[in-house]
N, C-alpha and C positions, 0 to 999 in steps of 0.2 A: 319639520314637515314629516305627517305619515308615511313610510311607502304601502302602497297598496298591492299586495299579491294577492294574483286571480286565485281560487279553488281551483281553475281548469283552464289548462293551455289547447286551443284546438291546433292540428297539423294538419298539411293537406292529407287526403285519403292514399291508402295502399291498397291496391285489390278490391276496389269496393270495401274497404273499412275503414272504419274513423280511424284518428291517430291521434291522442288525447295524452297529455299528462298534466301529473298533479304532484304539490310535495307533499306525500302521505303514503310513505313508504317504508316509516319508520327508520332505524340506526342500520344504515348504510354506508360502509365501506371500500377501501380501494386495497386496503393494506391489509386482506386476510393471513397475509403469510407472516403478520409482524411477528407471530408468536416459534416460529421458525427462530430469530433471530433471541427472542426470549431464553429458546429451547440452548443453542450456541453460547450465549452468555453461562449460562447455568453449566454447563460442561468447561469451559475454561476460568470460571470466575473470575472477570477479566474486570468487569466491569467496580465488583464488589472489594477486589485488591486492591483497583487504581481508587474507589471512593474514602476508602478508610486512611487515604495518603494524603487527600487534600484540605486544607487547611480552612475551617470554616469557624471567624469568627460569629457568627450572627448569636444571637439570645435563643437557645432551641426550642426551649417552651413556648416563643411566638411565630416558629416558624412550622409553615402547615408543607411546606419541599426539602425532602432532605438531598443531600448532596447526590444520595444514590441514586436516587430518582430524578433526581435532572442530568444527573449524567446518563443513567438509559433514555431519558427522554431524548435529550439530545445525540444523540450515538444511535439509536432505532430510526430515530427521524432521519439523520445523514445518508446512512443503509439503505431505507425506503426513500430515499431522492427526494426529500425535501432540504436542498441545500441553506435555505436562508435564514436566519435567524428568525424575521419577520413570520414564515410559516407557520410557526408554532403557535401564532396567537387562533390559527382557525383548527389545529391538525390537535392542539390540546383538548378537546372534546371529545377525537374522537374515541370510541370505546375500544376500539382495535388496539393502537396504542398505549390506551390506559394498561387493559390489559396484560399486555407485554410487559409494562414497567411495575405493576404490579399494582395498582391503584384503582381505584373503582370513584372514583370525583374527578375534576379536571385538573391538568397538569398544572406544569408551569408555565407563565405567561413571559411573553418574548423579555420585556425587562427584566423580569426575574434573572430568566437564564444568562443575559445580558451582566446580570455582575455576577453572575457566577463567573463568567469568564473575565471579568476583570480583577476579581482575583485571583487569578491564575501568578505562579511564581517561579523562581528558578528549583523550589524543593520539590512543586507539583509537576515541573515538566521532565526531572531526574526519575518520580517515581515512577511516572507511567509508563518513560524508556523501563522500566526496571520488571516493569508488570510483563512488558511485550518479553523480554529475554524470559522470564520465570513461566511463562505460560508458553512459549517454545521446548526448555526442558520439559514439562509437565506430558507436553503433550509426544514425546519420544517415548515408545513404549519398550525399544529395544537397546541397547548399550552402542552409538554411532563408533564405527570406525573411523569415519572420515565425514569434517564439515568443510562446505565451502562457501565461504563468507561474502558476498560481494557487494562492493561498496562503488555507489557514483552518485552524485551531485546532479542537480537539474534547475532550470530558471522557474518561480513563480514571479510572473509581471505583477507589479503594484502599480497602482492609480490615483493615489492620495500622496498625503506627506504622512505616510507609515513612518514611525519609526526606525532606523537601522534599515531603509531602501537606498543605494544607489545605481547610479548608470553603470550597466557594465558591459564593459567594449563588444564582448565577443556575440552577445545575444542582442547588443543593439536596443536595450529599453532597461527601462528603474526596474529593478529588481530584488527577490530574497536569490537565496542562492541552499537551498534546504538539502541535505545529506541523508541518502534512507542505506540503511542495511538491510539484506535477505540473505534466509538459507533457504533454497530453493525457492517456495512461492511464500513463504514466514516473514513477516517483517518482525526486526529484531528491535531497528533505530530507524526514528525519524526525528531530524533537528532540525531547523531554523534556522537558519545562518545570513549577516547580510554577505551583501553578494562582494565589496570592496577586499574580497579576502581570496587568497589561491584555496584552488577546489579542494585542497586536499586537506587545508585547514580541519586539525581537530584529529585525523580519521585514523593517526595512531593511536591516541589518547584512546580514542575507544577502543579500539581493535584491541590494545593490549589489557582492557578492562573486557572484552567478551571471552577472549584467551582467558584470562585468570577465572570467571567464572564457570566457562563448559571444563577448565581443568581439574575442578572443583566437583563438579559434578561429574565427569569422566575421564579422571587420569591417565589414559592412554590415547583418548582419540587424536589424531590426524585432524591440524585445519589449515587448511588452504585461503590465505589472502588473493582474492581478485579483482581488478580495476583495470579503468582505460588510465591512459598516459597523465591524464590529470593527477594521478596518486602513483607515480611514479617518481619516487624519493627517497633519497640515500637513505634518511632517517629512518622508515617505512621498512626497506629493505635488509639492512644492515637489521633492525631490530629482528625479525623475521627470523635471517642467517644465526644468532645467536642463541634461538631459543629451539626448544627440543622438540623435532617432529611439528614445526609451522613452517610451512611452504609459503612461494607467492607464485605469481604468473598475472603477470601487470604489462598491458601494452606504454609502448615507450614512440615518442615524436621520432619521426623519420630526421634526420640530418645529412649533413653530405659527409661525414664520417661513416654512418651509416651505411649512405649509399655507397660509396667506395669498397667497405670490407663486403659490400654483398652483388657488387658488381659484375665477377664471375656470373652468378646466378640470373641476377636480372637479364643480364645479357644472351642468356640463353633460351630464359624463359621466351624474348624477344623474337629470337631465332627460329625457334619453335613454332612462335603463332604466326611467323612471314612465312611458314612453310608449309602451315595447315591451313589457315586462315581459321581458326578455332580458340577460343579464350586456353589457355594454361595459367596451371599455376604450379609452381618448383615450391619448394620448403626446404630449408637448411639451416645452419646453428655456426656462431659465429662469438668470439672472447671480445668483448667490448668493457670502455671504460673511462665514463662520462666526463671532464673534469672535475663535479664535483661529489663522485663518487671515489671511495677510499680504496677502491678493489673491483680486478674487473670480475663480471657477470656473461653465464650465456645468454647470447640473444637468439632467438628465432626469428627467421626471416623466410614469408610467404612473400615470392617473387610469382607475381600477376600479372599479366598482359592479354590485354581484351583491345576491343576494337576502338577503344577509346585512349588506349595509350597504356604504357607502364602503370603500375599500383603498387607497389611494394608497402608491404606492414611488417613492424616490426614489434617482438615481445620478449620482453627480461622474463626470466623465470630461473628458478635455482631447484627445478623436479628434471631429473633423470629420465629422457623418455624420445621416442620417434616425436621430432617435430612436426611432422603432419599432422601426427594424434593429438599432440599436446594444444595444435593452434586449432586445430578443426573441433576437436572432441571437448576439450576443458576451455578456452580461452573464448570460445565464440558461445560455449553459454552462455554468456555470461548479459547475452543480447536477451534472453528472456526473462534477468530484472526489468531490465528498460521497460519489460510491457508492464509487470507488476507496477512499475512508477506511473506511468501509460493510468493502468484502475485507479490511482490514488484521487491525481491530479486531474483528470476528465470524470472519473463514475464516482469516485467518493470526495471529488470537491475541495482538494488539500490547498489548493491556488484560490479561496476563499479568504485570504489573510486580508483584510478591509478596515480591522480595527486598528483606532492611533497608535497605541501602545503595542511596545513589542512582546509582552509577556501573554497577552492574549492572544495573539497572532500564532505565538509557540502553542497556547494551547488549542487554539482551532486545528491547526497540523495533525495534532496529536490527538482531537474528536476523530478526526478523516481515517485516521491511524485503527485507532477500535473498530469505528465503524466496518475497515476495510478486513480489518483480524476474524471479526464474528463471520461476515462473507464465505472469508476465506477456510474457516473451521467447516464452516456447512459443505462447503467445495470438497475440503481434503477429507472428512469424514462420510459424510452422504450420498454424492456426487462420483465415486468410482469406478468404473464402469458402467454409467449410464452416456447417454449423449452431451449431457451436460459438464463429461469427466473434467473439459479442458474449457468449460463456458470463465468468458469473462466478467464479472462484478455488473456490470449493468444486465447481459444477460440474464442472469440470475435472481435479480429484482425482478427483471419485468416476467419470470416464468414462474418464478416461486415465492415472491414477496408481493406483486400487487394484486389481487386474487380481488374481486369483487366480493362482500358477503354482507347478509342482510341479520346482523344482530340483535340476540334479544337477550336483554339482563336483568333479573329478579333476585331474590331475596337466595336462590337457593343456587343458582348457577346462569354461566353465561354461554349462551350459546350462539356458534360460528355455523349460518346455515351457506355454506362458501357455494360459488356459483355452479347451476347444472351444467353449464356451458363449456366451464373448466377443461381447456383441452389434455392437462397435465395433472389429471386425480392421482393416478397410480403413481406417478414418479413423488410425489406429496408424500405422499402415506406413507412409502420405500424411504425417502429422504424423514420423514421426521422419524422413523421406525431404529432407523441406520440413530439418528441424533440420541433416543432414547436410550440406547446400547451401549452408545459411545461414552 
C-alpha cells in the first residue's frame, strides 16, 4: 500500500498567520557539529590506529565499507547520541555524517555494522586498549613528573542470556563487571569483565603493563596507584613497594582491628561533636597489618562524626605526607573518575552490551570508549577557559554537536549553512579554531 504525503500540512494560525509546513526543505540536519568530532579524530588519529588493528577478512574488491569508515561511522554516531545500532539505518543518509566519515554516498547499513562487531576479538579489543594509552602519550606535550593512575570497577546490568553475565550479590542484578583506567579525565583502559570475579581481578596485570610503558616513554616520572578498597591487595601493594618511584594510596574496608588502633581518635572526634554540636573530622596515621599482608603498612584514618553517628574511613598508602592532605587532597580525587565513568555509562552508552556474544560486547565498550576519547580531546583542547571548561559529554553534544543545518552538496563543495538561531556561534568557531592549532 501507498503512503500518501500531503504537499502541505496546515497548523492552526499564529498572530493572524498561517502556519503551513511542507517536506521541501532540502538536506537537513541535526548533527552540524559532527564535523567537530571529524576535526578531534584527525588530531589524535585514534580512529585510523585502532582501524589498521582490526582484523578484517571479507574479499576487499567486493566490499564498498571499509573498516575505517564504519568505525567513524559508528564512533560519530555514539558521540552524537545515537546509541542503537538500529539508528544507523535512517542517520546513514545523512550528509552531516557522511561528511565526518569522509564519504559522500550512504554509509553503512545497521547489519553491516552488525558483523563488523561480531568480529570483534581478543587481538582487536588488546589494540584499542593500546590505541587509548598511545594517544594519551601523544597527547603530553611536556615530560610528566607525576601520573596518577586510577583504577575502579562499576556494574553494567545485562537483560539477556549475554554471555559471561552473572548475579552479583553486592549490586543485586545480572551483571558485567567492566574496569576503566583514567589519568585525570584520559581514559587509558576500558575492559569487560564478568562480574563472578573480585573487583580487582586483572588490575595488576595492567597496572604493571601501563608502568612499563610511561617508563618507556618517561624514565623518571612518578606514578601513583589509586583505588577504593576493592583493589586493596597484598599482591597490588607489595608490587608497588618494590618497584622504583610507584606509589599507591588505596582505601581499605574498616574492621574492628581498625577500629581499635584508631580508637583514641574516634573517640575524640566524638567528644568534640557532644561539645559543639557541629560535624568534625580528626585525621591520623596508624602501622597496621592485614593477615594476609606480608608487612605492615601506614594507614590513615579520618575519624568523622556528624549528626548521624561515627564514620571513620580508613586508607593504606606508602607516600610520606600530613594525612589530612594526603586523604583530603590525593585520595578524595579520586571521586572525579567516578564522574568520568558517570559520561561513559549514561552519555556515551557503554551499558549497551545487548549482544550474545562476549567479544562483541567487549567491542561495544570500547565503541563508547572512542566515542567518549574524541569528546574529551575537544573538552581538553577547545574548551579551556570557556564556560564549557568543566561541561560534561552530554553537554557538549547538545551545545556543540547537534547544530541544526540546512546542506548543500555539488560537484565542487559542500556546504554547512548551520542555524541563524545558533545561540553558540562564537564559542564554534573559538573551539574548532583552538581544534585546528591543536
Amino acid at each position: 500500500m501507498t503512503d500518501c504525503i500531503p504537499k502541505k500540512i496546515e497548523f492552526p494560525p499564529c498572530k493572524n498567520r498561517k502556519v503551513e509546513a511542507e517536506f521541501s526543505g532540502g538536506n537537513v540536519t541535526s548533527d552540524g557539529g559532527a564535523l567537530l568530532l571529524s576535526e578531534a579524530d584527525r588530531i589524535t588519529g585514534l580512529t585510523k590506529r585502532i582501524a589498521g588493528k582490526i582484523r578484517d577478512p571479507r574479499r576487499q574488491e567486493s566490499c564498498e565499507h571499509s573498516v575505517l569508515d564504519m568505525l567513524r561511522q559508528r564512533v560519530y554516531g555514539i558521540a552524537l547520541g545515537y546509541d542503537d545500532l538500529n539508528d544507523h539505518s535512517s542517520i546513514r543518509k545523512d550528509i552531516a555524517i557522511q561528511t565526518a566519515v569522509g564519504k559522500d554516498v550512504d554509509l553503512a547499513s545497521a547489519p553491516t555494522l552488525c558483523r563488523l562487531e561480531n568480529r570483534a576479538d581478543r587481538e582487536a579489543a588488546l589494540a584499542i586498549n593500546m590505541a587509548f594509552v598511545e594517544s594519551f602519550i601523544k597527547s603530553r606535550e611536556d615530560v610528566p613528573e607525576e601520573l596518577i593512575l586510577d583504577f575502579d570497577a562499576t556494574d553494567d546490568p545485562v537483560h539477556g542470556e549475554q554471555e559471561g553475565r552473572f548475579f552479583h550479590g553486592y549490586y543485586r542484578h545480572y551483571c558485567f563487571l567492566p574496569l576503566y583506567v583514567f589519568c585525570d579525565d584520559q581514559l587509558l583502559v576500558s575492559y569487560l569483565r564478568p562480574s563472578n570475579i573480585d573487583a580487582s581481578k586483572h588490575a595488576w596485570a595492567i597496572f604493571s603493563l601501563l608502568v612499563k610503558r610511561f617508563r618507556e616513554q618517561w624514565p623518571d616520572v612518578r606514578i601513583i596507584f589509586r583505588g577504593d578498597s576493592g583493589f586493596c591487595r597484598d599482591k597490588m601493594l607489595s608490587w608497588c613497594e618494590r618497584q622504583s618511584n610507584v606509589d599507591y594510596i588505596v582505601g581499605i574496608a574498616k574492621n574492628s582491628r581498625l577500629i581499635t588502633l584508631g580508637e583514641s581518635l574516634i573517640r575524640e572526634a566524638s567528644a568534640r561533636f557532644e561539645a559543639s554540636r557541629e560535624k568534625q573530622r580528626l585525621f591520623g596515621e596508624f602501622q597496621y597489618a592485614a593477615q594476609s599482608w606480608k608487612t605492615e603498612r601506614a594507614v590513615i584514618i579520618k575519624a568523622e562524626h556528624t549528626l548521624k553517628g561515627s564514620n571513620p574511613r580508613f586508607v593504606v598508602t606508602n607516600i610520606v605526607g600530613d594525612p589530612k592532605w594526603l586523604y583530603e587532597n590525593l585520595y578524595c580525587a579520586r571521586g572525579e573518575m567516578e564522574n568520568r565513568i558517570k559520561e561513559q555509562q549514561l552519555h556515551m552508552y557503554a551499558d549497551r552490551t545487548s549482544c550474545h556474544g562476549w567479544w562483541p560486547n567487549q567491542f561495544r565498550l570500547l565503541l563508547s570508549s572512542m566515542a567518549y576519547t574524541l569528546v574529551e580531546t575537544i573538552r581538553r583542547l577547545a574548551l579551556s577557559e570557556t564556560e564549557l571548561e568543566q561541561a560534561e559529554c552530554d553537554t557538549i553534544r547538545l551545545k556543540l554537536l547537534k547544530i541544526g543545518a540546512v546542506i548543500i552538496r555539488n560537484t565542487r563543495r559542500v556546504r554547512f549553512l548551520l542555524s541563524s538561531a545558533y545561540p553558540w556561534k562564537v564559542l564554534f568557531i573559538r573551539v574548532y579554531a583552538r581544534l585546528c592549532a591543536g
